[in-house]
N, CA, C and O atoms as a Maestro MAE file, in Angstrom:
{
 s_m_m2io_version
 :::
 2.0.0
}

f_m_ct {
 s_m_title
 :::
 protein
 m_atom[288] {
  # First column is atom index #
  i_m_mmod_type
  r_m_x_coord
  r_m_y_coord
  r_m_z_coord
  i_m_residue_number
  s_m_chain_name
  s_m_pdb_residue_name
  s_m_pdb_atom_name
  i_m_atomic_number
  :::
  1 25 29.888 32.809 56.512 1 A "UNK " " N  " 7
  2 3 29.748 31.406 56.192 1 A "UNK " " CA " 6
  3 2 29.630 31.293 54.679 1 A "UNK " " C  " 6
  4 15 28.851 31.894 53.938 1 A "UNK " " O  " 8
  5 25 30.685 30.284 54.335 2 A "UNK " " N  " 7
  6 3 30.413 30.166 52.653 2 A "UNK " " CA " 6
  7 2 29.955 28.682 52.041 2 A "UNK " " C  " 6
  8 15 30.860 27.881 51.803 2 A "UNK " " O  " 8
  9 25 28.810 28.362 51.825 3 A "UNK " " N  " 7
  10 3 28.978 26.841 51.565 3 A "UNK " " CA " 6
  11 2 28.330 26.388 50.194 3 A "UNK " " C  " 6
  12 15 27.152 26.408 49.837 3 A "UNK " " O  " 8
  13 25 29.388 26.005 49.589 4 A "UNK " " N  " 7
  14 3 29.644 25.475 47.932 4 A "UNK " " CA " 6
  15 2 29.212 24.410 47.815 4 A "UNK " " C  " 6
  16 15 29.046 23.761 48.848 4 A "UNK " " O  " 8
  17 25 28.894 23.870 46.644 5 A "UNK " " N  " 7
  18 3 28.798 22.623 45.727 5 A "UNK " " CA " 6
  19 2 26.877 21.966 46.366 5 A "UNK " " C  " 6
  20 15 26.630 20.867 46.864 5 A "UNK " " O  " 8
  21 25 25.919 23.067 46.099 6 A "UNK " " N  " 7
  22 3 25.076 22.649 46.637 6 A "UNK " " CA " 6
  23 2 24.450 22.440 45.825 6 A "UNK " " C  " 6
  24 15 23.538 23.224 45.564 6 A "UNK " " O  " 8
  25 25 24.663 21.251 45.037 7 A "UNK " " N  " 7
  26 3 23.960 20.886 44.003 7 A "UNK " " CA " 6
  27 2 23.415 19.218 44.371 7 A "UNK " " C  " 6
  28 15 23.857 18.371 45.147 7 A "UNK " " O  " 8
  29 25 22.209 19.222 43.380 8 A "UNK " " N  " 7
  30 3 20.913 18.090 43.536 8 A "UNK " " CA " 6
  31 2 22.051 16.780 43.326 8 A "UNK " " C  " 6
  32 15 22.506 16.652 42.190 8 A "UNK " " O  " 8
  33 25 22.607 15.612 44.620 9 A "UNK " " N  " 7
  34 3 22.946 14.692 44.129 9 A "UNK " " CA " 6
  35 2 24.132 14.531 44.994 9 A "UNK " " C  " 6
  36 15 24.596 13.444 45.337 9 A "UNK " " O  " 8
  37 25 24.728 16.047 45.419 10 A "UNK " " N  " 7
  38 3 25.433 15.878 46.765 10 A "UNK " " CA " 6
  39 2 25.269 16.424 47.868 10 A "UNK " " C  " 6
  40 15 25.919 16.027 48.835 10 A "UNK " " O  " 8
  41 25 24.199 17.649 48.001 11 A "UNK " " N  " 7
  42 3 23.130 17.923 49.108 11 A "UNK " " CA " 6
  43 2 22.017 17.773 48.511 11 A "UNK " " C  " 6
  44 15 21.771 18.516 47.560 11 A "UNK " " O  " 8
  45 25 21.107 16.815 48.902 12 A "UNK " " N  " 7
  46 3 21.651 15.912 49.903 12 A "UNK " " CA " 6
  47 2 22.819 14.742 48.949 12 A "UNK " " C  " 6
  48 15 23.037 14.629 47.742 12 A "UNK " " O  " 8
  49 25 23.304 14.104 50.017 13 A "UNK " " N  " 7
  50 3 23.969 12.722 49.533 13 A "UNK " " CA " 6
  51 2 23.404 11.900 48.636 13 A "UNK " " C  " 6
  52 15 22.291 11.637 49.091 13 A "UNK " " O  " 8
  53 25 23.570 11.302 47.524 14 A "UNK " " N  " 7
  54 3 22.856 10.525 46.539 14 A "UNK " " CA " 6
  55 2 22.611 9.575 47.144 14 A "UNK " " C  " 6
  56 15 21.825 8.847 46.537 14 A "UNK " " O  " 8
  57 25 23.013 9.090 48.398 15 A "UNK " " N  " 7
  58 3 22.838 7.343 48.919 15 A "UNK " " CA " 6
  59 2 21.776 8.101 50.103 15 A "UNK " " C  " 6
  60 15 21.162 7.292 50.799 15 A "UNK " " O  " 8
  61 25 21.616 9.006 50.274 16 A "UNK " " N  " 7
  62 3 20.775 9.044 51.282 16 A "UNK " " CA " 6
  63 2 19.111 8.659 51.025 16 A "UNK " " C  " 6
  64 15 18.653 8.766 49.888 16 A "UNK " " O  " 8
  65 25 18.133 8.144 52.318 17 A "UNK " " N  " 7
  66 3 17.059 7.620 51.894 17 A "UNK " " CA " 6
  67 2 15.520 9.040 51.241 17 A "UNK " " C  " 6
  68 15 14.732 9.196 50.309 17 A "UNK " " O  " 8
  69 25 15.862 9.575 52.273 18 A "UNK " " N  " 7
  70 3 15.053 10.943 52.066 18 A "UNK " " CA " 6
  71 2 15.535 12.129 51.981 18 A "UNK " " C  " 6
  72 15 15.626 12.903 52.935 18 A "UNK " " O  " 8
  73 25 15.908 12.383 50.736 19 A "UNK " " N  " 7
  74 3 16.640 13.416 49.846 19 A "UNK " " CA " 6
  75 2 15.912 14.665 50.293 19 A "UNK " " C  " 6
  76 15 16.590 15.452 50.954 19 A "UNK " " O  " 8
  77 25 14.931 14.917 50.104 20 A "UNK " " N  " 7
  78 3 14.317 16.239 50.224 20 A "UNK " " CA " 6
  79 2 14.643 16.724 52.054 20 A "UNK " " C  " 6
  80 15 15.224 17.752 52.401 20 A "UNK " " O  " 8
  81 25 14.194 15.871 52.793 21 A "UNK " " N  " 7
  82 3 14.065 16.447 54.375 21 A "UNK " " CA " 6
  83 2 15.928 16.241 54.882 21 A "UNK " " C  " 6
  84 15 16.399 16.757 55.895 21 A "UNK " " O  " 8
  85 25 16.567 15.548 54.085 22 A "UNK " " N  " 7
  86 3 18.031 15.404 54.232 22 A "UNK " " CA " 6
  87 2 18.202 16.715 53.766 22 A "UNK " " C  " 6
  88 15 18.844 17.290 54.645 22 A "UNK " " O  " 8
  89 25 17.873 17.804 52.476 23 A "UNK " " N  " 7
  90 3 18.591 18.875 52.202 23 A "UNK " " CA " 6
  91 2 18.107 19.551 53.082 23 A "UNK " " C  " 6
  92 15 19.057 19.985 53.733 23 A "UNK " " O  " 8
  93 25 17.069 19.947 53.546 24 A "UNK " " N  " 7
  94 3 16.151 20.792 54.396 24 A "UNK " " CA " 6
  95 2 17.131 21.142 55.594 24 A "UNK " " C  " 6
  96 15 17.598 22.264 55.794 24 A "UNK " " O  " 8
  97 25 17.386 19.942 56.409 25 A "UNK " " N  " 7
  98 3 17.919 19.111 57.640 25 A "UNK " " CA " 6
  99 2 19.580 20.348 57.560 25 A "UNK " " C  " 6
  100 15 19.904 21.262 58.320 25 A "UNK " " O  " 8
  101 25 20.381 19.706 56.090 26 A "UNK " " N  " 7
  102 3 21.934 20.491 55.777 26 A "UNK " " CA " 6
  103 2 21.443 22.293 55.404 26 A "UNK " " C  " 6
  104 15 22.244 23.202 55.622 26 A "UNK " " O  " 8
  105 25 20.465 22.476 55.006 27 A "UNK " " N  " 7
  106 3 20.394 23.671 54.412 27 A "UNK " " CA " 6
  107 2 20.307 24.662 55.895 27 A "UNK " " C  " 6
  108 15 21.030 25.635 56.111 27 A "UNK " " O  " 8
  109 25 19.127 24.080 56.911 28 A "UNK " " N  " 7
  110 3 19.066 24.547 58.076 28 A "UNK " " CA " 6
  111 2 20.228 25.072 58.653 28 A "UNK " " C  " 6
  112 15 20.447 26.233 58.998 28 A "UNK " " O  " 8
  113 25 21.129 23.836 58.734 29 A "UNK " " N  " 7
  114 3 22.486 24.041 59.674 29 A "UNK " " CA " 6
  115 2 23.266 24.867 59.283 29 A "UNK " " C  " 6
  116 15 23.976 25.470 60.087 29 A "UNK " " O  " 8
  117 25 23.335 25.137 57.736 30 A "UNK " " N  " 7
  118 3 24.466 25.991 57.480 30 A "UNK " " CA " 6
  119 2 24.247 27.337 57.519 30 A "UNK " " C  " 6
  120 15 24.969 28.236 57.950 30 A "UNK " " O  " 8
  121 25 22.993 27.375 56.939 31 A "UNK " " N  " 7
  122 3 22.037 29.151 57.407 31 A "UNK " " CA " 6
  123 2 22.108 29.557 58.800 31 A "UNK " " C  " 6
  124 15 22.545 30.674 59.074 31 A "UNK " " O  " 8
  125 25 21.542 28.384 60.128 32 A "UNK " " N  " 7
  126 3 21.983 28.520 61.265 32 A "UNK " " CA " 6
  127 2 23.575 28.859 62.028 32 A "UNK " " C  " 6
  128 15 23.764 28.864 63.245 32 A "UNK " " O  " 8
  129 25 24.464 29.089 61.124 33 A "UNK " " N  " 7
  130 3 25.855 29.112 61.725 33 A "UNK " " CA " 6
  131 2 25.929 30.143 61.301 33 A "UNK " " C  " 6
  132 15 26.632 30.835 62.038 33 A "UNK " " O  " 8
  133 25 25.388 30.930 60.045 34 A "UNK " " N  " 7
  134 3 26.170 32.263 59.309 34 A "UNK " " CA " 6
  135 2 25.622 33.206 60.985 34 A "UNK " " C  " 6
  136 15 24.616 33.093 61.685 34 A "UNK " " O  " 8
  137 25 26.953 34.161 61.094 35 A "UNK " " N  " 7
  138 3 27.183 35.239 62.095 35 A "UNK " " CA " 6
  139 2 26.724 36.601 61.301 35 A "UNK " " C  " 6
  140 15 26.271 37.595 61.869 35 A "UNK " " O  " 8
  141 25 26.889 36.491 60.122 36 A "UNK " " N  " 7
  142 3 26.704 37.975 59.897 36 A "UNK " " CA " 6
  143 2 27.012 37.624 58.539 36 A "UNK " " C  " 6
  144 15 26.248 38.523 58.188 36 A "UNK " " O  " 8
  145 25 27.397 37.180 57.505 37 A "UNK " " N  " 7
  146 3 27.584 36.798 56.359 37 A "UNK " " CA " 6
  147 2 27.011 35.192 55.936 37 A "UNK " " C  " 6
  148 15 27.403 34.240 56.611 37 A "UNK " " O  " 8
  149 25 26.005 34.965 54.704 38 A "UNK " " N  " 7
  150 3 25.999 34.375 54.231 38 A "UNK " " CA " 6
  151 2 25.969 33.937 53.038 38 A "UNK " " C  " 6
  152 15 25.109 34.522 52.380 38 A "UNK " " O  " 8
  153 25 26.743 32.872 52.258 39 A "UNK " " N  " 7
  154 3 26.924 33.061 50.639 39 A "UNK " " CA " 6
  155 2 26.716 31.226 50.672 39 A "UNK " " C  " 6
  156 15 27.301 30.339 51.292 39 A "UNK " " O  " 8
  157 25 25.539 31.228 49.636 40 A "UNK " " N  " 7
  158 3 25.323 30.053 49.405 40 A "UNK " " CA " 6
  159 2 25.468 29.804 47.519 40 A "UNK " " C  " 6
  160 15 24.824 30.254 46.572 40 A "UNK " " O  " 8
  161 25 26.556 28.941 47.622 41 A "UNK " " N  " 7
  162 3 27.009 28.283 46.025 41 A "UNK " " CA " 6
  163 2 26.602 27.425 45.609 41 A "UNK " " C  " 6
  164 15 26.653 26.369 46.241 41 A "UNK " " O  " 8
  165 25 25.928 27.506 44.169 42 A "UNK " " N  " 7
  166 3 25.580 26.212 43.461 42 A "UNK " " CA " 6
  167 2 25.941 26.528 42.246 42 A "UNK " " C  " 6
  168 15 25.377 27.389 41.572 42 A "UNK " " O  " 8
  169 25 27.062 25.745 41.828 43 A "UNK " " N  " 7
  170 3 27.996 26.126 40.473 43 A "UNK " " CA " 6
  171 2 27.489 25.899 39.130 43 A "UNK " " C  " 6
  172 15 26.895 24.823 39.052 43 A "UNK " " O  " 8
  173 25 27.515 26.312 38.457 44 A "UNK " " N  " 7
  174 3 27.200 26.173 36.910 44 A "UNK " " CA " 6
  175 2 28.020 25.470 36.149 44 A "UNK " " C  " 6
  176 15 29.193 25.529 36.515 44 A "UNK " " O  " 8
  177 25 27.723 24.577 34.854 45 A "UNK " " N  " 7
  178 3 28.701 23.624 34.616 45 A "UNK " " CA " 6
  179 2 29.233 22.669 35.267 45 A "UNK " " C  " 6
  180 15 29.769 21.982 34.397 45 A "UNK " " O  " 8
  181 25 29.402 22.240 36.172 46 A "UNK " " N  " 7
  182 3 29.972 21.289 36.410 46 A "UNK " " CA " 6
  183 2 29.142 19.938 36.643 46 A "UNK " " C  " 6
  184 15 28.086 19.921 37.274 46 A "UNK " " O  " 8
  185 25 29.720 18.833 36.077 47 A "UNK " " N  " 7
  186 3 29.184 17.531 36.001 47 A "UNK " " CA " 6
  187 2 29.662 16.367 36.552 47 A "UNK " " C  " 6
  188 15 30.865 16.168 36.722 47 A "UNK " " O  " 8
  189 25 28.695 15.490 36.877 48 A "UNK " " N  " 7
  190 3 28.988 14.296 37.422 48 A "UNK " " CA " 6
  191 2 30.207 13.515 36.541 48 A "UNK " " C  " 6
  192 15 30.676 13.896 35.468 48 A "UNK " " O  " 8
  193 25 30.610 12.206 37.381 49 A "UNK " " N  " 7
  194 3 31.455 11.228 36.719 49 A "UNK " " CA " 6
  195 2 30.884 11.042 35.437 49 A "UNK " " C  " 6
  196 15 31.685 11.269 34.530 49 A "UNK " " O  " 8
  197 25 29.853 10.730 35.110 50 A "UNK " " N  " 7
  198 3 29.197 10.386 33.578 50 A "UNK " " CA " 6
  199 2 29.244 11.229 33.010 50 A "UNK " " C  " 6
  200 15 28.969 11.030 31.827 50 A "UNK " " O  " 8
  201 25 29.589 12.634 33.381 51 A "UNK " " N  " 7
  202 3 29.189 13.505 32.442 51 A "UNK " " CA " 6
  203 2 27.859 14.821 32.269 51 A "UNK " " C  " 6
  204 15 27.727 15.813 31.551 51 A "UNK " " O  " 8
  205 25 26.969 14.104 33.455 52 A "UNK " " N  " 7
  206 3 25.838 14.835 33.280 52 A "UNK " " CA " 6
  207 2 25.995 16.301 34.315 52 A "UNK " " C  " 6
  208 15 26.574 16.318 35.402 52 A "UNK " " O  " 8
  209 25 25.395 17.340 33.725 53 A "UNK " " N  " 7
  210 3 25.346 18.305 34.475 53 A "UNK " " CA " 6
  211 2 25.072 18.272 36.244 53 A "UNK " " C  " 6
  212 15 24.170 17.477 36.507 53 A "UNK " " O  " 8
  213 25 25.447 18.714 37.041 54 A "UNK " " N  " 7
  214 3 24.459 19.114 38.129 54 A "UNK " " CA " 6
  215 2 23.483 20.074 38.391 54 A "UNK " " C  " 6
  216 15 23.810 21.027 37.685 54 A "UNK " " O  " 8
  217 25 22.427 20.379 39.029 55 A "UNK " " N  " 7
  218 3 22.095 21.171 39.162 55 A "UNK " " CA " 6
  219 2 21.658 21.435 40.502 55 A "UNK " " C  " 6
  220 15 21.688 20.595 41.402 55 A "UNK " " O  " 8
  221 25 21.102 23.049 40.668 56 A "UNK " " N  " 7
  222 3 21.321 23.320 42.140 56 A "UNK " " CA " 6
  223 2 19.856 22.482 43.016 56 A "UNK " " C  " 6
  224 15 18.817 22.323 42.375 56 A "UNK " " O  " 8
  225 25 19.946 22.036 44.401 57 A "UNK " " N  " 7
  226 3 19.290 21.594 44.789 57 A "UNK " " CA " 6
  227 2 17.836 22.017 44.799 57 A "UNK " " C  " 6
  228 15 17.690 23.237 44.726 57 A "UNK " " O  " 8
  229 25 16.528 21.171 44.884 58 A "UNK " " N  " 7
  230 3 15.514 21.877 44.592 58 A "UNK " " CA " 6
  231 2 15.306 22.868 45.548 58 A "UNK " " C  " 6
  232 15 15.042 24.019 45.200 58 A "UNK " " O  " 8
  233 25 15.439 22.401 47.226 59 A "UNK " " N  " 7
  234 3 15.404 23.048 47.898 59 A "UNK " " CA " 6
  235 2 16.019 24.185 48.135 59 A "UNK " " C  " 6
  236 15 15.501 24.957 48.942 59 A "UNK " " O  " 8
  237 25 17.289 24.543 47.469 60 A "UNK " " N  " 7
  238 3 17.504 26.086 47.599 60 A "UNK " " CA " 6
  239 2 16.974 26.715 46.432 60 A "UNK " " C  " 6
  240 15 16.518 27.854 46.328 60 A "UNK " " O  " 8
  241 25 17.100 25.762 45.508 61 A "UNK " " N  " 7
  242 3 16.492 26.861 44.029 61 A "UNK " " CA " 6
  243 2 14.491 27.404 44.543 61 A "UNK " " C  " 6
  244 15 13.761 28.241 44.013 61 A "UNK " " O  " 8
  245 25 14.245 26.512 45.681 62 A "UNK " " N  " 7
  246 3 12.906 27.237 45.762 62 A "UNK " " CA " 6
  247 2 12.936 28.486 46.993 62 A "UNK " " C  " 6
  248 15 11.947 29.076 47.427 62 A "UNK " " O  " 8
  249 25 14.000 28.637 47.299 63 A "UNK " " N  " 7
  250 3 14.049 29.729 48.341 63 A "UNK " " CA " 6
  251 2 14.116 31.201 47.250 63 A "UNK " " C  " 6
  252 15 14.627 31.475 46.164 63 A "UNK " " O  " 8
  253 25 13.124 32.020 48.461 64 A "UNK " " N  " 7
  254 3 13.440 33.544 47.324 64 A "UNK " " CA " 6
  255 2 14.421 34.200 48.911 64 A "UNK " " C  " 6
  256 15 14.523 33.982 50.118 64 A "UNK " " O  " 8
  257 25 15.001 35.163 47.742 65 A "UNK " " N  " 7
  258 3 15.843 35.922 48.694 65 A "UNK " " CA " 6
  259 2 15.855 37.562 48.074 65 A "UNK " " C  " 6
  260 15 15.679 38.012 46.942 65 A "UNK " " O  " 8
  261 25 16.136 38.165 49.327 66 A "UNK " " N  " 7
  262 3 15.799 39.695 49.186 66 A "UNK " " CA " 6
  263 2 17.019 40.403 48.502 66 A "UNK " " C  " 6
  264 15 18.026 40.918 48.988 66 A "UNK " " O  " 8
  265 25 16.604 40.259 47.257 67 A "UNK " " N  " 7
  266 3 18.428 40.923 46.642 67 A "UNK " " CA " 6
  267 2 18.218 42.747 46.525 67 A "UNK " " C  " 6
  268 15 19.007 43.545 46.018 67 A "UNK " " O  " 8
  269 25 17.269 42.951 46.991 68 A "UNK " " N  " 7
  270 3 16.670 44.169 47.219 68 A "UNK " " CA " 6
  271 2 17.549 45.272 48.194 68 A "UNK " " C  " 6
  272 15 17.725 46.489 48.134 68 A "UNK " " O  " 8
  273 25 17.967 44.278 49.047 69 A "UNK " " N  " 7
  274 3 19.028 44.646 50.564 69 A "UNK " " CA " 6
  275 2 20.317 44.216 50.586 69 A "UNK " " C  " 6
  276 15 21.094 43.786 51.438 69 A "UNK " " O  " 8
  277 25 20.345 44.559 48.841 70 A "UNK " " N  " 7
  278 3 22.323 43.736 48.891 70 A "UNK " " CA " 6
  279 2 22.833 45.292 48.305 70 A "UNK " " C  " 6
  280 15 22.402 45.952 47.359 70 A "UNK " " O  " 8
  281 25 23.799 45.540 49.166 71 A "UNK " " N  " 7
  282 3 24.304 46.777 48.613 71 A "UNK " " CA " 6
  283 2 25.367 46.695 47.713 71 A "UNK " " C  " 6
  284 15 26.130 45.750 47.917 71 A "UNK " " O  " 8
  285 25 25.644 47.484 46.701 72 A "UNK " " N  " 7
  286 3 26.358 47.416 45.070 72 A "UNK " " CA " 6
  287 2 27.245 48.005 45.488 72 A "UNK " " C  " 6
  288 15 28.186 48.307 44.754 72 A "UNK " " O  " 8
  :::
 }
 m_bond[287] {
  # First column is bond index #
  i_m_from
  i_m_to
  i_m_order
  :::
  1 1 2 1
  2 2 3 1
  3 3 4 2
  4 3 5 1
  5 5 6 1
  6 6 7 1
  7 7 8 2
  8 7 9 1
  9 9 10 1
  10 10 11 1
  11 11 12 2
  12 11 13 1
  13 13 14 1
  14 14 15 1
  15 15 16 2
  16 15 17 1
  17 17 18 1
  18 18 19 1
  19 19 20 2
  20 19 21 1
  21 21 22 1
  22 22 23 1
  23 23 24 2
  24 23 25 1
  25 25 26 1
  26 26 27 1
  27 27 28 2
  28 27 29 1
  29 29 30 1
  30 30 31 1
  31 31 32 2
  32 31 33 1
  33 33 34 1
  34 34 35 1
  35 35 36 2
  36 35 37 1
  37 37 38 1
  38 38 39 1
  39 39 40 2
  40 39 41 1
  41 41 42 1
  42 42 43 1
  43 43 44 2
  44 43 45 1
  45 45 46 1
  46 46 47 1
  47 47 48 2
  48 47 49 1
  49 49 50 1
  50 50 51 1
  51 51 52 2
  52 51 53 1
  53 53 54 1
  54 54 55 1
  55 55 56 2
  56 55 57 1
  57 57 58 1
  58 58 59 1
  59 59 60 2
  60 59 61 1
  61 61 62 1
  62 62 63 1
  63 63 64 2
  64 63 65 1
  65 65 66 1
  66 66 67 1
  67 67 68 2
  68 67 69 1
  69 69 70 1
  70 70 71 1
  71 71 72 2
  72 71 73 1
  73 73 74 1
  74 74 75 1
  75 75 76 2
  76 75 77 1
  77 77 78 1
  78 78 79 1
  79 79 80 2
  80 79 81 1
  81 81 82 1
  82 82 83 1
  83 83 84 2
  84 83 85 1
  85 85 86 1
  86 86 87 1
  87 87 88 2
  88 87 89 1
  89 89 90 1
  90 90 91 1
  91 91 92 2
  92 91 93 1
  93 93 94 1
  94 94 95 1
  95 95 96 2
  96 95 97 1
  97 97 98 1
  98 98 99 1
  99 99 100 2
  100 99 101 1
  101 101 102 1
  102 102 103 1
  103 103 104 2
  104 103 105 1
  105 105 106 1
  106 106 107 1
  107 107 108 2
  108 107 109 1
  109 109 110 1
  110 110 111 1
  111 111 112 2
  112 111 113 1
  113 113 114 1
  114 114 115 1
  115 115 116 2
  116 115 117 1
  117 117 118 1
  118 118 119 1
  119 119 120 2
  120 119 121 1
  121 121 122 1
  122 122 123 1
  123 123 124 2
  124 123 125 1
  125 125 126 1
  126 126 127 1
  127 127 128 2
  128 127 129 1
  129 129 130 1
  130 130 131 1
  131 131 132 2
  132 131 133 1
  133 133 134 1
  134 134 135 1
  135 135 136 2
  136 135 137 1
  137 137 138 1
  138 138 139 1
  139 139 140 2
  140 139 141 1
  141 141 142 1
  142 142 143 1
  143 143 144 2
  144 143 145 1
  145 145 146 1
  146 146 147 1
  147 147 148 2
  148 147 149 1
  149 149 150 1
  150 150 151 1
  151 151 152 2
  152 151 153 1
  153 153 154 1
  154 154 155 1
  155 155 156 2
  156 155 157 1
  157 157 158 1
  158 158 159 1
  159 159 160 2
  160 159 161 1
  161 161 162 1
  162 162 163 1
  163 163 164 2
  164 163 165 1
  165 165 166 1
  166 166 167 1
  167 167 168 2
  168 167 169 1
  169 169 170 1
  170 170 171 1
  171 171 172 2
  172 171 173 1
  173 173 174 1
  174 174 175 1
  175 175 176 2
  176 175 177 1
  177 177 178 1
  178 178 179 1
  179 179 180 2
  180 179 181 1
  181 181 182 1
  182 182 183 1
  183 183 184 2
  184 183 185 1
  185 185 186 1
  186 186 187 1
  187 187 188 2
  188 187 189 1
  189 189 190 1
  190 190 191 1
  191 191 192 2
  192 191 193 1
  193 193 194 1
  194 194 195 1
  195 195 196 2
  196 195 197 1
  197 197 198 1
  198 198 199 1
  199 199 200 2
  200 199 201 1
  201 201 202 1
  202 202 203 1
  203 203 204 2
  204 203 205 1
  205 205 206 1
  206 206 207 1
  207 207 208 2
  208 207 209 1
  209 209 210 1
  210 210 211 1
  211 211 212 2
  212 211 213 1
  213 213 214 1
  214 214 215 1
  215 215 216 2
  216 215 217 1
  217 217 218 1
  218 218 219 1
  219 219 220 2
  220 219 221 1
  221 221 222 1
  222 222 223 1
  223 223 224 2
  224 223 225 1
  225 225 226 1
  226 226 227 1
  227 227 228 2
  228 227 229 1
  229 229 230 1
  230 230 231 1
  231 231 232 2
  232 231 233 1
  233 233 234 1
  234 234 235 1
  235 235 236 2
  236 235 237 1
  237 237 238 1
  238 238 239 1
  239 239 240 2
  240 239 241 1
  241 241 242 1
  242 242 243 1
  243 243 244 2
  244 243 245 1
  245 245 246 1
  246 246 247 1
  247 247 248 2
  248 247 249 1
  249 249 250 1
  250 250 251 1
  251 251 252 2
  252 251 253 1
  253 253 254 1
  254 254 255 1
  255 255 256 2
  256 255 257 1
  257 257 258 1
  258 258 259 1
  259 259 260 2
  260 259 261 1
  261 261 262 1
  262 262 263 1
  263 263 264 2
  264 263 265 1
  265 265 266 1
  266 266 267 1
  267 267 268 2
  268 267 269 1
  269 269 270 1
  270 270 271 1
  271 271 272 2
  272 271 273 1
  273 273 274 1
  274 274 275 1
  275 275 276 2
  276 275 277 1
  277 277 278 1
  278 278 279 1
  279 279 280 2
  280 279 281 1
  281 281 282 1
  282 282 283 1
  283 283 284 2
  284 283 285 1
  285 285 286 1
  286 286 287 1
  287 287 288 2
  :::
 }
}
């Protein structure tokens, strides 16, 4: 499972009412589908229509992960 562009503003949706339990809610589902691979993207550089940066959602930037068990 590969799922991109997980940045603060489109997970969750900017029109949505409760941003935080809305990413929680998408973050769940997509972790729940990986079979045996999972790669979660939140891109660097890239910016909104105005111009402003994105950045990655709070909710994954507060997850720790075991990079301890990634083999090189």
């Amino acid at each position: 499972m590969i799922a991109y562009a997980l940045l603060e503003g489109m997970v969750p949706y900017f029109a949505d009412d409760n941003k935080p339990e809305a990413a929680k809610r998408l973050l769940y589902v997509v972790c729940s589908r990986a079979r045996k691979n999972l790669h979660l993207v939140a891109e660097n550089g890239r910016t909104d229509g105005r111009g402003q940066p994105y950045e990655a959602t709070q909710i994954l930037a507060a997850c720790q992960f075991g990079y301890d068990d990634i083999p090189l």
